[in-house]
N, C-alpha and C positions, 0 to 999 in steps of 0.2 A: 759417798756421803759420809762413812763412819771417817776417811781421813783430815775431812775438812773439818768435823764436828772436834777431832781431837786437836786440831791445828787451832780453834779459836781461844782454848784457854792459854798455850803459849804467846798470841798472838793479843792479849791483854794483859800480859805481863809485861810485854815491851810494849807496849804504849802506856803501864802505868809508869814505867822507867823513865821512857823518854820524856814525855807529855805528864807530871805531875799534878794540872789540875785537873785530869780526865778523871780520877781518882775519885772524886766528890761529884761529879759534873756526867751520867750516864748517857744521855743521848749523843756529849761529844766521845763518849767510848767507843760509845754504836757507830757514829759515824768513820772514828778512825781507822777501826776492825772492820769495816766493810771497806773503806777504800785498800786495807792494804791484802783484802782478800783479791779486791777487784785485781791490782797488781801482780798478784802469786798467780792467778788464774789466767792473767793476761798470755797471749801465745803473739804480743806483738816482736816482729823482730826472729822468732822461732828459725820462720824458715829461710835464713839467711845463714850460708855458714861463716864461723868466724874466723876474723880475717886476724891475725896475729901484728903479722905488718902494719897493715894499718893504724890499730889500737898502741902498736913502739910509736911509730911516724908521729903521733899526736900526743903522748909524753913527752917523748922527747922535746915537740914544740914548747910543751908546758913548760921542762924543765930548761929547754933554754931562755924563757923568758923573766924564769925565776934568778937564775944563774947565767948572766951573758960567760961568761967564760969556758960551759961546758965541760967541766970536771964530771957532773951530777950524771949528767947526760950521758958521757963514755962511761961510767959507773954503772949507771943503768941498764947499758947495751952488755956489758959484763958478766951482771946478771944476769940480764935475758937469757943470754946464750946460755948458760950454764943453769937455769930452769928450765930451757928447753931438751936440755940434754936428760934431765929427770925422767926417769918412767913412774914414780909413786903417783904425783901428780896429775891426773887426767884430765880436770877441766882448768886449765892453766890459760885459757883467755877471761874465764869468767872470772878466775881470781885478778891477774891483772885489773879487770877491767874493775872490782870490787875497789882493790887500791887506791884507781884512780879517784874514783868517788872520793874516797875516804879522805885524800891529797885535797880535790879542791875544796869540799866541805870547808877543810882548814883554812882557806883561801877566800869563804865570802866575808865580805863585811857584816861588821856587827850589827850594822844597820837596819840590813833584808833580812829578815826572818822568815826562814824557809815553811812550807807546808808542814814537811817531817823536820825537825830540829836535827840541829848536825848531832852526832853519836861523840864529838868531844865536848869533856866536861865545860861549863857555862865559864865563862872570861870571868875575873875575881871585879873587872867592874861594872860590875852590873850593879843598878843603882838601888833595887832593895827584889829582896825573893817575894814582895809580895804582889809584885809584878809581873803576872803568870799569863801564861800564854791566854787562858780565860777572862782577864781584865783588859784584854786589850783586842776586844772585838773589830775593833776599826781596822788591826795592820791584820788581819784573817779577812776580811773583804775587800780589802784592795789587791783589783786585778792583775796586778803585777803576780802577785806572789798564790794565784789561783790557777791549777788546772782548769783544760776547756771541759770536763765533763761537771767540773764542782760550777762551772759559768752556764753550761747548758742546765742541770739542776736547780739554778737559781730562778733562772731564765721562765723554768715549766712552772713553780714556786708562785715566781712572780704573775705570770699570766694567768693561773688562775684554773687552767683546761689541762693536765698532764696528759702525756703520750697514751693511747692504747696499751693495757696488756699487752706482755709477747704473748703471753700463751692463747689469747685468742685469736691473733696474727697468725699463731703456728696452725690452731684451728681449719680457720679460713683457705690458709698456704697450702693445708695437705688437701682440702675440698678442692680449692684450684689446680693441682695436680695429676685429677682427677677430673680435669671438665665442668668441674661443677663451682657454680658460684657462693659464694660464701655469707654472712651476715653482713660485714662491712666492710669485702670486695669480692666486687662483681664482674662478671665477664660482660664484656660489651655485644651489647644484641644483633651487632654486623655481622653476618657470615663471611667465614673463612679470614677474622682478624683477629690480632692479636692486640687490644688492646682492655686494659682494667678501667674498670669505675668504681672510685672508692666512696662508699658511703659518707655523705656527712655526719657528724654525732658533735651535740652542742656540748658532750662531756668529756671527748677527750678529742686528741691530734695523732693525727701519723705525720711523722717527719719525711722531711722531701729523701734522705740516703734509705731508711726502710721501706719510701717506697719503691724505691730505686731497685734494692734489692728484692721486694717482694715482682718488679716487672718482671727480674730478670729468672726467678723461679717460675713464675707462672707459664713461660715460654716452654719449658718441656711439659707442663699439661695442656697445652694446644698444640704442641708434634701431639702429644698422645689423641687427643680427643682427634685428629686428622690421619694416623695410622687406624685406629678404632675404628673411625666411620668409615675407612676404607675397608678395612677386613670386613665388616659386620655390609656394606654393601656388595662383595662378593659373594659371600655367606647365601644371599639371598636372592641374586641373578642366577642365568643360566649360560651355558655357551663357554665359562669361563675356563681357560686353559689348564692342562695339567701344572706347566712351568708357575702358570701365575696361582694355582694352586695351590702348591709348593708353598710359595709366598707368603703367603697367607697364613697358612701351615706354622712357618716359622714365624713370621710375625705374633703371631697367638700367642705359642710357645714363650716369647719375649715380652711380651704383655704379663702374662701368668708370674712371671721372674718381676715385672714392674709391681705388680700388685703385690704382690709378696714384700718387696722391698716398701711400699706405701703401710702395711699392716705393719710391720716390726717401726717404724716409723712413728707413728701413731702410739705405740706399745711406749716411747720414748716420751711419750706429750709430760709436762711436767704436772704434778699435782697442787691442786687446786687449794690453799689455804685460807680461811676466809674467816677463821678465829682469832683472836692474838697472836702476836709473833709471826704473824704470817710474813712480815718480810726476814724473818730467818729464814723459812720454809723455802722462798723463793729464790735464798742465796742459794742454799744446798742444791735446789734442782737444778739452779743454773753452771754447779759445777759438772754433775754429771746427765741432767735430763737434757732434751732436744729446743735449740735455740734457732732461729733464723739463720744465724749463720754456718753451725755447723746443718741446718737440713740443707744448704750450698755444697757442702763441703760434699754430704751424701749423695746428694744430684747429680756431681757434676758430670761423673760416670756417664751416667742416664743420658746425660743434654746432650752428649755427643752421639749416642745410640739411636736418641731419636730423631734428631736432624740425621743423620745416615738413613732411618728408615723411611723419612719423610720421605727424603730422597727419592728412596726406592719408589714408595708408593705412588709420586708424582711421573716418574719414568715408566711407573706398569699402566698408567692411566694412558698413554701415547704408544708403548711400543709390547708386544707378547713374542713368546717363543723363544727363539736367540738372541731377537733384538735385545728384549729385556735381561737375558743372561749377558750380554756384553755389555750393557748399558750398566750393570753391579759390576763386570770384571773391569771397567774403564777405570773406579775406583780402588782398584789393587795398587797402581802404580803411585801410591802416596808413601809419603816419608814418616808421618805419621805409624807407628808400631800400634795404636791402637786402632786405627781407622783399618791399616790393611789387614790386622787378623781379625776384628769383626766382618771385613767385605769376605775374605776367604773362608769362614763358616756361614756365613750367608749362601755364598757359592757354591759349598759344601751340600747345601741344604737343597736350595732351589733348583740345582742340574739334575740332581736323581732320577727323575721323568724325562730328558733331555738324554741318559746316559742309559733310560732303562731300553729309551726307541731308540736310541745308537747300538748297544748289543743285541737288539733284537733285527735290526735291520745288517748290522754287520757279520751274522753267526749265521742267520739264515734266510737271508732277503725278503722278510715280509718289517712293511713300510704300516707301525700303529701308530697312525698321527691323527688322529679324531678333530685335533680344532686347530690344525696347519699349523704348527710349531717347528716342527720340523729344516732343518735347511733342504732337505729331498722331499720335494712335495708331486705329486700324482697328479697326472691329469685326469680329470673327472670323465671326458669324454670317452678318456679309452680305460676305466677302470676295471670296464667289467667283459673287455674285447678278447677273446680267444685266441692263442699262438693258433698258427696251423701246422697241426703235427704232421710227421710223414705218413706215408700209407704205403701198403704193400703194394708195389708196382708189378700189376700182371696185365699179359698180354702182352702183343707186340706192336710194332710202330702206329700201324694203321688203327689200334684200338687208343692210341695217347695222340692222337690228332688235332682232338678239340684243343679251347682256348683253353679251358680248366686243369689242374694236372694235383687232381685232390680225390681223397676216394667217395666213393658216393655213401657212404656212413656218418658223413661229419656234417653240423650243424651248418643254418643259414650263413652263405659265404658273405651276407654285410654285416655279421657279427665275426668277421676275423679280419683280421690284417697281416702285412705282409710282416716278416722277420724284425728289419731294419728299422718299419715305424714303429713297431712296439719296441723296440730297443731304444732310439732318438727320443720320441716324443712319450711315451709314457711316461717318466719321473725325469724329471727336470731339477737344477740346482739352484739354491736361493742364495744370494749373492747376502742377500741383507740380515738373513736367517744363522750366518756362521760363524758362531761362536768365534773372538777370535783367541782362546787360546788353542783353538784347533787348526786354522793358518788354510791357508786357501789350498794349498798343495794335498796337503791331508784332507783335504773336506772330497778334493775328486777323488783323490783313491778310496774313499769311503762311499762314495757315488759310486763308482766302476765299482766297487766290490760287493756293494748289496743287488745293480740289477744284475753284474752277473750270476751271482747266485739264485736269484731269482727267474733269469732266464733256465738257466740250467734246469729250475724245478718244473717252470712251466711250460717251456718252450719245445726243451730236449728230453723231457721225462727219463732223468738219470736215474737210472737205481742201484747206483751207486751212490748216491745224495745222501745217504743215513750213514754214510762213512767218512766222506767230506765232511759234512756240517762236523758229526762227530771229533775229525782232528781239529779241526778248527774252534770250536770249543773248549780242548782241551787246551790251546796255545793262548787264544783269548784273556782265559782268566775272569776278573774286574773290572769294569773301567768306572771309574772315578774323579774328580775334576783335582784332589791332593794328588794322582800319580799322574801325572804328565806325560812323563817319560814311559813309564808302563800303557798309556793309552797309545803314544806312537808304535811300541812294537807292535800292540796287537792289532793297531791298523796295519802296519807293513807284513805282518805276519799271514793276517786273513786276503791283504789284497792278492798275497804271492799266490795262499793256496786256491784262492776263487779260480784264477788267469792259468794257473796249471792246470786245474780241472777244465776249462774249458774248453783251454786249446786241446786239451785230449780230447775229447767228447767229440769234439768237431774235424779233428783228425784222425783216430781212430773211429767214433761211430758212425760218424756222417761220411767220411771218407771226401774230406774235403780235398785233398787234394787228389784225389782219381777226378773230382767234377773240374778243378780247375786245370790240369790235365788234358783234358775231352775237352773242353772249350780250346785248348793250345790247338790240339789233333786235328778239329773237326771246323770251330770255327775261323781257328786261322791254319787249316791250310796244313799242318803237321804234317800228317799221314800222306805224303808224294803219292802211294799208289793209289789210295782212297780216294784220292781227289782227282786222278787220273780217269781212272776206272767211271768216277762219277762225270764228269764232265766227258768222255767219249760217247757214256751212254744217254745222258740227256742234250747234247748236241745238238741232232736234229730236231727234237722238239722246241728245243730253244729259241731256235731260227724261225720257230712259226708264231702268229698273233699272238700275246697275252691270254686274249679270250677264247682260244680255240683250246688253252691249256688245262688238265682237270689234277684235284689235289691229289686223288688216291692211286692217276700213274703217275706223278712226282715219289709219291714216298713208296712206292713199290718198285723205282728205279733206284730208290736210294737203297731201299733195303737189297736190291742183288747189289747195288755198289759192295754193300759192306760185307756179304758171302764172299764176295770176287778179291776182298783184299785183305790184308793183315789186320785191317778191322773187326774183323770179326775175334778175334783174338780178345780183344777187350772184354770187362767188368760187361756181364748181361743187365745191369744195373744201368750202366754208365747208356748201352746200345738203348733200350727202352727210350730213355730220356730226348734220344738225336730224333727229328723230325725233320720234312720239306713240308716250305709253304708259299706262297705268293702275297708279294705286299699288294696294297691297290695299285692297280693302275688304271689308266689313261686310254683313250684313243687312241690306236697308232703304234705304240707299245708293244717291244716282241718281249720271249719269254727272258732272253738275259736280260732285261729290265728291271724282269721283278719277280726274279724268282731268288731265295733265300733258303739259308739251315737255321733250324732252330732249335734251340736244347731248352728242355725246362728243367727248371730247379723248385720245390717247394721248402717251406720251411723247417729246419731252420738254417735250411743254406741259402733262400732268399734276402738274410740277411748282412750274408756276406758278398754273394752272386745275385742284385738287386736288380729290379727293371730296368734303375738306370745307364747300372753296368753292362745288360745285355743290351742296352743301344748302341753301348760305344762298340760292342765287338759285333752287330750287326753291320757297325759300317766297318771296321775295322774286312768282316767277311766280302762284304760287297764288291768293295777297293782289291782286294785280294784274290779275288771272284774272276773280275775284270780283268786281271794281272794272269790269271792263269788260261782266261780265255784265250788271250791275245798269245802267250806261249806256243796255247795249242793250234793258232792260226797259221802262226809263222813256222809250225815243227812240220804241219802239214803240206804248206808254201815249198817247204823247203827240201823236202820228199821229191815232189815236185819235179823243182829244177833240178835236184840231183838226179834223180830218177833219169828222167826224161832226155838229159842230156847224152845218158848211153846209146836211149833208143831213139826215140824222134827225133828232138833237135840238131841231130849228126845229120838228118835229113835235110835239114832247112840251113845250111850252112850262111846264108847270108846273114841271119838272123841271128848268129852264136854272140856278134859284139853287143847286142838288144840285151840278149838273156846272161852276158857275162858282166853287165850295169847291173840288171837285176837283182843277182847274186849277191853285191857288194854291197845293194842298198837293201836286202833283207840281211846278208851279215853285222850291219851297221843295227839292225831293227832288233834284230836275235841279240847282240851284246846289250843294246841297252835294256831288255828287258832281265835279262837274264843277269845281269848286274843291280837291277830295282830288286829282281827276287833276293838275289844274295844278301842285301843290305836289310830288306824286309825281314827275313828268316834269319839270319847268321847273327848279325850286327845290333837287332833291336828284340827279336822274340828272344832269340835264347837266353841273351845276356838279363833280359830282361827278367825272364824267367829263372836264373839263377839268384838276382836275386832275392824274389819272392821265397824258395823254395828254403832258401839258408834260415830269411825268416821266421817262418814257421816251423824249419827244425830245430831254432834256441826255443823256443814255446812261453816265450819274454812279453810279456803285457798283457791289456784284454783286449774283448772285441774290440772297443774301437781303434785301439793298435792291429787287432788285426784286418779291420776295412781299411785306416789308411793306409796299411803295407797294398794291401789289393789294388788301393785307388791311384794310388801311386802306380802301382805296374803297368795299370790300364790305363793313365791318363799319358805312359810315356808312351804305348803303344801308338796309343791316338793320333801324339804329337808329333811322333820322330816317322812312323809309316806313314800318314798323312801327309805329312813336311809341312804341318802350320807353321805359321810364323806369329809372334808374340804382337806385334804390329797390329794398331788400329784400325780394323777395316780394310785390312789387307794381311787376313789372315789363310785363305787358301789361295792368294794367287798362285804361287809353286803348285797347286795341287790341280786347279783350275790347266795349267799349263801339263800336266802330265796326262790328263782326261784328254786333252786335243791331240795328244802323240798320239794314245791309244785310238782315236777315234780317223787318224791321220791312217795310222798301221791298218785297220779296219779296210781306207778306202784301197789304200796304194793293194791288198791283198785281193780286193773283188775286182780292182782292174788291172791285176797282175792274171787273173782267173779268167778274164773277159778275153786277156791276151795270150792264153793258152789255150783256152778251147779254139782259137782263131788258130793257132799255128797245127793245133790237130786237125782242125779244118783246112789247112794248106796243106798240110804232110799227103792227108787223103786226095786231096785236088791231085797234086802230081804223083801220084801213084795214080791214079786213074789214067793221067795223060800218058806214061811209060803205057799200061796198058793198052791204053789207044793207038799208040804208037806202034805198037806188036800186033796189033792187031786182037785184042781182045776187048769186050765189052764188059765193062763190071759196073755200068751204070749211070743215069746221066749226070754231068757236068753242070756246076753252077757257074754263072757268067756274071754275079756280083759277087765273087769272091776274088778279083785280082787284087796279089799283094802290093800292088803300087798303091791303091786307092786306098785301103784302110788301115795298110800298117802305121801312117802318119796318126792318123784317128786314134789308136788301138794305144800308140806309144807315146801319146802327149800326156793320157791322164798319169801313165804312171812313171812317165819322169816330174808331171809337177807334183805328184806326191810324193817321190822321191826328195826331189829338194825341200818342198814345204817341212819335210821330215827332218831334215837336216837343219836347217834356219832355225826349228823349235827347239830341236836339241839342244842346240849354240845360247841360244835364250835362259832353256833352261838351266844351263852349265851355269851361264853368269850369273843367273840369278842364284844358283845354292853354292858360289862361290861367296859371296856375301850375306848366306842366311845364318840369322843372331845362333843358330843349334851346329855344334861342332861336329855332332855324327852327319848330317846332311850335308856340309862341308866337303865333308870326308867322300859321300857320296859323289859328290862334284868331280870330284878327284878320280874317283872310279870310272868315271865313265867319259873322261878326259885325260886318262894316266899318259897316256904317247903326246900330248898336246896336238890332238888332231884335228877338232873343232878350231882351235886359237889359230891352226897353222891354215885350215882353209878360210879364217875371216881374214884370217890378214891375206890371203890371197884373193880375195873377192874384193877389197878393199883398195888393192895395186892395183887391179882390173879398173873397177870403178874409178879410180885417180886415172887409169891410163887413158879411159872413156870422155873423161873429162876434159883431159888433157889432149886430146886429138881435134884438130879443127874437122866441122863439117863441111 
């Protein structure tokens, strides 16, 4: 204010200069002095910088119009140069540009009489001095020679109604900025619009551009009044989230910053003169007090903060949690430097609850998510479901018989579940919930790494937990949505130490690998003597009904099995856990039908050794069961004929070519099994089992790395001892066709057995007749034992089980010569290495052609 007031006396000096009759003539002084303050104060053109070139480019036009020759012109560019080269000089466009003024002034005709009169002295013919700019009212209102704003002032003049005050424009403008509507403009009574109703007044006008301007202010006080009534409607619900509390939070915060900016604003209103002179008063405040268009200038800030907050708030109305944290990070990726450091202290603000249940979940695996915000959300059903811990296992086999294998101290067993399903289905991932500068990769090792730790606390009751968590904390740190890179280490930091501690816990304290182990030993078959010892002594029980069978002499033959063999050697742990039992059966059913081992596991190695793992190695046991039976049929068979060939059969000499067929076709029975066994045990368990073990010696991932190492073991077991085939609906024929060998071996043994006791029954027949012959009596003779009549009888079943044996073979060769599994293959090959199958089809084949070939 004090520079303008010192600026008007100079500024009446050069209008009493220029303008001579303003001197006598006050109100044209006022008016002059005001137009050239309007000018000094004008900021038109400011924000353009100036262009040098261009300002030459349009001299030079001038001067070559004046000067076709262009002497003036390259003179000029001469200069140029060489005032550009000046450093004293600093505003050397505005000078130029002063010049040019100065040039054309020179240049108008005498005729136009300019606004401001040109600054050279008046032409000597001028017709008399007392022809003053004041006598000649007519050439000062012709349009030609009038600014548009002296043509709008005439305009207001002549109609009779002037414009509004600004100052109660600015009034009104800060009430609108605030929601509120003003004396003569109104907010319009629609909800959720943006639009003004401006008062009529029969004593003044708003022009169509102020209200143009005043629409375009009023639009950040309806963001505001639409941010506002969303805070202040959370404010006063329930249920609402930490994240979108946050929100809120900040938004206030930004509010309180608006308001503040609205008050100093206000502080700016210009003051109110209503005595004389009041249009000085009004000059001075509009050099420095607040105008319509710098409160623009002020705003414009704001207009883009609040359209961004709008935003938000229209996006928290639709989405909570992560959603709405990616819903603000979406708008990080703008080009814009003020949108993206506003979204990123937005983001800064709003994650802290998102980042407080990320460390809280990642350091120690409890899951505080009150109003499902979270991307790992709980299942409700099993929140409050119990691990089942181990228990001291005492006693011996026949006390762990039942189906339960839990101590009797622990609560109601429908309040617990098995390992695996509180592992799988208790917390679950939210696809829609993940944040994404967190990235889907890192949101699962953030998954695996709170419920392992969580497991550990509840499941495996570490205590060693207060030492974990502890390093893990220490490596953690912060996390914070500015360190990005510092939140991946301490995710990859805390996933490594969760996954180490567990595979220890679960290999050192569970002793996970002695149970998986015992399952190798017991359910498949390991332990050669074990399972020796067990199947000579349950034998003949076997051979009798299902239901004449009882559990407690099953697991009291099991239990000398395992005094009687290197079994007993093992973990008293592991022994406890091994059990006999009978599946159901059927009518008709003997005991190899349905009689089974079973191991029990409780948690938390049910979560790795599951119930439905023990399905696959019950059948896995059965199949192998069957396979060791049939060994022991044939090892017996084959005692046997060897045997017997010393002592009886040297007796029956007619009958040596009968028994030395026999031989060949139980050598033929004995290699194929004895080559399933080796491929079973050698080819699939071991290797199998090797690589599990290397597995779990790197101690690399979590649980579920380490079920599907398991699942994988077990599901090759399944596929490659089984010999499934991948094929639709024809997935155990191979396997189908190896139950009918065994079932074949089965017959050809009980009428290999039928034809033995037959030839001990001839053996005796003719030693009685020697006797009788000699004359001694050793008792009477049977007269339906001659060898003619039943040897025919005796040796047809078991040459057609003989052949039948062989045809299956041949079958089954082909068939695992073309099954899609390369070990099975390989097996084909095994038990077809001489090409001896191939060489008697093809000889049945010439037969059959020769057959054909023969006329009858």
């Amino acid at each position: 204010m004090s520079s303008s007031t010192s600026l008007i006396p100079a500024l009446e000096s050069l209008v009493y200069s220029l303008v001579p009759a303003s001197r006598n003539d006050e109100p044209l002084k006022n008016e002059l002095v005001a137009h050239c303050q309007e000018i000094l104060t004008s900021r038109i053109g400011q924000s353009h910088e100036p262009d040098i070139g261009h300002l030459a480019d349009s001299v030079k036009r001038q001067l070559l119009q004046s000067t076709p020759s262009g002497t003036t012109a390259l003179k000029f560019t001469n200069l140029l140069s060489r005032l550009l080269d000046q450093h004293v000089l600093s505003k050397k466009h505005a000078s130029i540009q002063f010049l040019q003024s100065l040039a054309s002034s020179r240049l108008l005709s005498s005729s136009s009489v300019p606004f401001l009169p040109s600054l050279a002295p008046p032409p000597p013919t001028r017709p008399s001095p007392s022809l003053s700019l004041l006598e000649q009212p007519s050439t000062l209102i012709q349009p030609s020679g009038k600014s548009k704003a002296e043509q709008l002032r005439e305009y207001r003049e002549q109609s009779g109604r002037p414009h509004l005050p600004e100052y109660l424009l600015l009034r009104d403008t800060l009430y609108l900025l605030q929601g509120i509507s003003g004396k003569y403009i109104r907010l319009s009574s629609q909800n959720d619009s943006n639009q003004l109703e401006f008062v009529d007044n029969t004593k003044y006008i708003i022009s169509a551009p102020t209200k143009a301007l005043i629409h375009r202010l009023s639009e950040v006080g309806y963001l505001y009044s639409r941010v506002d009534a969303f805070v202040r409607e959370r404010e006063g619900s329930s249920g609402v989230g930490m994240i979108e509390q946050s929100l809120c939070h900040h938004l206030q915060t930004k509010l309180t910053e608006y308001y503040r900016l609205i008050a100093v604003l206000e502080s700016q209103m210009p003051s109110v003169n209503v005595s004389g002179g009041g249009r000085a008063t009004d000059l001075r405040d509009q050099e420095t007090g607040l105008t319509l268009r710098r409160l623009d200038v002020w705003i414009n800030e704001w207009r883009l903060r609040m359209r961004m907050m709008s935003v938000c708030v229209e996006g928290a109305r639709e989405s909570q949690g992560g959603a709405l944290v990616n819903l603000i990070h979406s708008y990080t990726d703008n080009g814009d430097p003020f949108i993206r450091g506003f979204t990123d202290q937005l983001l800064e603000e709003v994650s802290k609850p998102f980042f407080s249940t990320l460390h809280k979940w990642l350091f120690s695996g409890e899951l505080y998510d009150p109003f499902n915000e979270f991307f790992v959300a709980m299942d409700p059903g099993l929140a409050h479901v119990q691990y089942m811990h181990p228990s001291s296992l005492t006693g011996n086999i026949n006390q762990l018989a039942g189906d339960s294998f839990v101590s009797p101290d622990q609560d109601d067993p429908r309040d617990r579940r098995g390992g695996l399903t509180i592992w799988q289905a208790k917390y679950k991932f939210q696809q829609n919930m993940l944040p994404m500068f967190v990235g889907e990769a890192f949101g699962r090792k953030i998954l695996s790494t709170g419920k392992s730790l969580n497991f550990i606390r509840y499941s495996c009751h570490d205590s060693d937990w207060v030492v974990t968590r502890e390093k893990m904390s220490n490596t953690g740190g912060s996390l914070k949505y500015s360190d990005i890179a510092g939140l991946e280490r301490s995710i990859d930091a805390a996933y490594s130490t969760a996954s180490q501690r567990l595979f220890d816990v679960f290999i050192e304290k569970f002793r996970l690998l002695n149970h998986l182990s015992a399952l190798k030993n017991y359910m498949m078959l390991g332990h050669g003597d074990f399972a020796d010892q067990l199947i000579n002594a349950l034998g003949p029980s076997l051979s009798r009904p299902a239901n004449t069978l009882y559990r407690h002499n099953l697991t009291a033959t099991l239990e000398t099995a395992i005094r009687s063999s290197n079994a007993q050697n093992d973990p008293p742990d592991v022994l406890r856990r091994l059990d006999a039992r009978m599946l159901e059966y059927s009518h008709g059913e003997i005991g190899w039908d349905v009689f089974t081992l079973e191991y029990k596991v409780d948690a938390p190695i049910d979560t790795v050794i599951h119930p439905d793992a023990m399905v696959k190695y019950l059948k896995l046991f059965n199949h192998l069961w069957q396979m060791k039976r049939i060994e022991g049929a044939l090892s017996r068979g084959w005692m046997r004929v060897a045997g017997g060939a010393r002592s009886t059969f040297l007796r029956l000499p007619d009958l040596e070519p009968s028994w030395h067929k026999m031989r060949i076709i139980m050598a033929e029975m004995i290699h194929f099994v004895k080559q399933l066994q080796a491929y079973c045990q050698l080819e699939v368990i071991e290797c199998s089992w090797k690589v599990l073990v290397e597995f779990l010696n790197k101690r690399e991932g979590d649980l579920d790395a380490m079920n599907d190492a398991h699942r994988t073991y077990l599901d090759r077991l399944v596929k490659k001892i089984l010999l499934l085939s991948p094929k639709a609906g024809r997935e155990e024929n191979v396997m189908n066709q190896v139950k009918e060998l065994f079932v074949t071996i089965l017959q050809f043994q009980d009428a290999m057995e039928n034809f033995y006791n037959f030839c001990l029954t001839e053996s005796t027949r003719r030693d009685q007749r020697l006797d009788f012959d000699r004359g001694l009596y050793t008792g009477p003779q049977d007269p339906n034992s001659s060898l003619e009549e039943n040897l025919p009888r005796l040796l047809r079943p078991v040459n057609d089980y003989g052949s039948q044996f062989s045809e299956k073979v041949q079958t089954l060769v082909a068939a695992l010569q073309t099954h899609p599994d390369l070990d099975c293959r390989f097996l084909g090959v095994r038990l077809n290495f001489s090409e001896y199958y191939r060489g008697k089809q093809q000889k049945e084949k010439e037969k059959e052609r020769a057959e054909t070939a023969t006329p009858k």
